[in-house]
N, C-alpha and C positions, 0 to 999 in steps of 0.2 A: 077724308075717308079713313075710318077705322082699320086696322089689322085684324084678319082674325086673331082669337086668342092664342092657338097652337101657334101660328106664326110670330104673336110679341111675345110669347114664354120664350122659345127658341132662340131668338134673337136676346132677350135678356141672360139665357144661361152662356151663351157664346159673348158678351159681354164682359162680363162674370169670369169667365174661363180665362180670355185673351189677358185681362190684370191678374190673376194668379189666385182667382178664389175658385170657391168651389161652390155651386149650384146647382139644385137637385129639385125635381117636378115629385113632390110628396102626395098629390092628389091631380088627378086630370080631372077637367071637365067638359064641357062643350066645346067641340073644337070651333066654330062659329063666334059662338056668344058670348061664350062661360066668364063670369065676373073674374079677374086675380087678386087673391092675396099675397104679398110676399113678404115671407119672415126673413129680416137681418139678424145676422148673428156677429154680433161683432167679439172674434177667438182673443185679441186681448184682453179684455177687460170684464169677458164671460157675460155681456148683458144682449138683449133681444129687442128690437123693436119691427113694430106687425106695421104694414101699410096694406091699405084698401081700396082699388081701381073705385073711383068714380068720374062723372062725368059732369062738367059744368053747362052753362047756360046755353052754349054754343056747341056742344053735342061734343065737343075735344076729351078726349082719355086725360084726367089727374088723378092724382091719389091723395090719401086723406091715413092720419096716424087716429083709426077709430077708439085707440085706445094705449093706453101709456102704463109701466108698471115696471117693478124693479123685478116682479115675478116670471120667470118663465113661463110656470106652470098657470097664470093669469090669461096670458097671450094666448097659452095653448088653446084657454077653454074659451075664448072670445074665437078662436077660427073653426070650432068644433061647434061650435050655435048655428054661427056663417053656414058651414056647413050642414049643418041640421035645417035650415031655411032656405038653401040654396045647392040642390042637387049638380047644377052642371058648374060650381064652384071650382077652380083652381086656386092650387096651391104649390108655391114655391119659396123654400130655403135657400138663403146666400149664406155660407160661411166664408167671413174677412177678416183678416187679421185689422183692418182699419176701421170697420162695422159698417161697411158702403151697401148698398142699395141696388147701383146699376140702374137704377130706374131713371129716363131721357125726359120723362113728361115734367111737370108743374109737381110738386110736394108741396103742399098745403100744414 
């Protein structure tokens, strides 16, 4: 059984919070359904990586790195298409000094 999405955003930004980063809901979407992205920001090293909720074969929540780049500004416009394609979209920023994730599921 799946979470709804309000409920494993919530759960990841108190995740997040409890190790000493910081976690921000930059877009809500469907509290039910809504897909999440979540942008790492990792504060030492000033670099970003974007991950994107999918689901595998057996209906279970993983996520998947849709896209890779040394550009911020790259990432940005890969969650702004998402976005453009997918109205009840979520989106969530981690800022970590170590560039963690907080994400419990499968990373692909």
């Amino acid at each position: 059984m799946l979470l709804n999405s309000d409920l494993w955003v919530s759960a990841l930004i108190r995740r997040a919070e409890i190790a000493g980063a910081n976690a921000t809901v930059v877009r809500r979407g469907d509290t039910r359904a809504g897909t999440v992205i979540v942008k790492a920001w990792d504060t030492s090293t000033r670099r970003a990586r974007v991950y994107s909720e999918a689901f595998g074969p057996d209906g279970e929540r993983l996520w998947i790195q849709p896209v890779e780049s040394e550009f911020e500004s790259e990432l940005d416009a890969y969650v702004q298409r998402q976005v453009g394609y997918d109205p009840d979209l979520w989106v969530v920023e981690v800022e970590d000094r170590q560039g963690r994730h907080f994400i419990t599921e499968d990373v692909g």
